[in-house]
C-alpha positions, 0 to 999 in steps of 0.5 A: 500500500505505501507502494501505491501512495508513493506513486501516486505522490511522484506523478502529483508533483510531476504534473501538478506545474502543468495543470492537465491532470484531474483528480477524483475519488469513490468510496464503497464498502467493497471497492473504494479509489483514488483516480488521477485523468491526464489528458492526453489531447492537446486541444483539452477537446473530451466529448461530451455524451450527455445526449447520446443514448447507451448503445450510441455511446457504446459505439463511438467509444469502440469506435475510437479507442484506438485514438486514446485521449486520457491516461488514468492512475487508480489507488483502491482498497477492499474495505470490506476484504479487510474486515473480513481478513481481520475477523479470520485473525480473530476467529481461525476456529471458523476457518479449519477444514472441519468447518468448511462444509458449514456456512460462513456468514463472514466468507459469504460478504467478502467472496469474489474479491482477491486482493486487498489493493491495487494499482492500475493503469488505463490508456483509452478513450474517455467521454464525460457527460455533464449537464452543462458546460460549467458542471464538474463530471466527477465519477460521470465518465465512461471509457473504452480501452486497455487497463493494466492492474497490479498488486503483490497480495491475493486473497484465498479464505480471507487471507492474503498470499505473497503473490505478485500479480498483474491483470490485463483488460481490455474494458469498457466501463461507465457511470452515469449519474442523473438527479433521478437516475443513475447507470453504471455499467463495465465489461470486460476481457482479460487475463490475470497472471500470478507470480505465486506458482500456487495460483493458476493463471487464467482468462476471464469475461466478466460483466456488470450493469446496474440501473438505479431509478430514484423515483420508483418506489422502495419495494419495486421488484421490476424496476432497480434490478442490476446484475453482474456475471464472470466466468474464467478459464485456466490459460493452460488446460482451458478449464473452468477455474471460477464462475460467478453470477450476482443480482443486487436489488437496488431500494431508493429511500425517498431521500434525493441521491440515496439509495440502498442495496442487497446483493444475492449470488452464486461463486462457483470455485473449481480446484483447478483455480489452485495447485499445491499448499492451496489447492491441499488447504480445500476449496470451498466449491460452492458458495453463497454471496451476500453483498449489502451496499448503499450509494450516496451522490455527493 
């Protein structure tokens, strides 16, 4: 982590005197950041999509993610895989082969996340919405490209391995935040490369979209509905390693901008997603997913 914060540090003051870079952040119980957006085009020219519909701006960022505009820094944390690591230091009886047949409430809010942090670096196509010119877009962005993550942990059983890895992406990913609704959405395909020879390297296509409609009502079962799915494959044997799948019913309170959500899920883990002392420690095959979340718009 001070890796991250050191990096982070050198490229502010780097670029600081020249005033092309913009700064922003997202805080979430599961995955919380720090961005730096260099821009890379000269005429500062980003596009705004605020009046394209979704498929449109699908289609001119694929269309033009071969003329990158921006250059993004990303710091992120797992809070919640956190939490979850120091409850295991605390309750090991839980965790013991013995158990694993039992449910485990702690492996259930933390599952599908392997690491405890993280650096990335994206090199892509970006457009902002805004809802006019003198708006700030913040986290309203959406991008097409190639993202490279790295870290030298991974997580297993909520517990951290030496392991140097790095991911590569090619991904297209958004958030776009209106007063009465919001849409997020990423997809992707990659490859997740470890230096721990107990982690098998594997290939992966994941996706995620979520819709948050703040004035329909609490107990709405239709609408407020998002989902996310991944499925991965051993590079060598083209075996399933993982699968996942995930809907999270979104509840709006009433109040402007707050919203509150339960996550309901399915982790599929095959023991080839292992070999040696992890893969003789168990695999937990089938497991549950609960994710409690909320959003609030600042």
């Amino acid at each position: 982590m001070k890796k991250i914060l050191t990096i982070l540090s050198l490229l502010s003051i780097m670029v600081k005197a020249e005033k092309l870079i913009e700064y922003d952040y997202e805080a979430d119980i599961y995955y919380s950041n720090i961005s730096a957006y260099l821009d890379l085009d000269s005429d500062r020219n980003i596009t705004d999509g605020s009046r394209l519909s979704e498929t449109e701006l699908y289609k001119d960022l694929f269309l033009k993610s071969f003329s990158p505009n921006v250059f993004l820094v990303e710091a992120s944390v797992h809070p919640m895989n956190y939490l979850g690591m120091a409850f295991r230091d605390q309750n090991e009886q839980l965790y013991t082969p013995d158990k694993r047949q039992d449910f485990n409430f702690v492996k259930a809010m933390t599952a599908g996340f392997e690491e405890p942090y993280s650096l990335s670096f994206f090199l892509g196509r970006m457009m902002v919405f805004k809802k006019n010119n003198t708006d700030r877009p913040g986290n309203n962005r959406a991008y097409m490209g190639y993202l490279l993550t790295i870290g030298d942990q991974s997580i297993k059983d909520n517990q951290t391995h030496p392991d140097k890895w790095l991911n590569f992406e090619i991904k297209l990913k958004g958030t776009r935040d209106k007063k009465e609704s919001d849409l997020d959405w990423s997809f992707r395909l990659g490859a997740r490369l470890h230096g721990n020879p107990d982690f098998v390297d594997a290939v992966y296509l994941g996706a995620r979209r979520k819709r948050i409609d703040y004035n329909k009502g609490f107990f709405s079962f239709i609408y407020n509905v998002a989902y996310s799915s991944l499925v991965a494959v051993s590079i060598n044997s083209f075996e399933i390693t993982e699968g996942t799948f995930i809907i999270d019913k979104i509840y709006p309170t009433g109040y402007e901008s707050l919203s509150l959500g339960m996550g309901i899920g399915y982790l599929y883990t095959s023991k080839n997603k292992y070999l040696g002392a992890l893969r003789d420690a168990g695999v937990d095959r089938h497991r549950v997913i609960f994710r409690p979340n909320f959003k609030y718009k600042f």
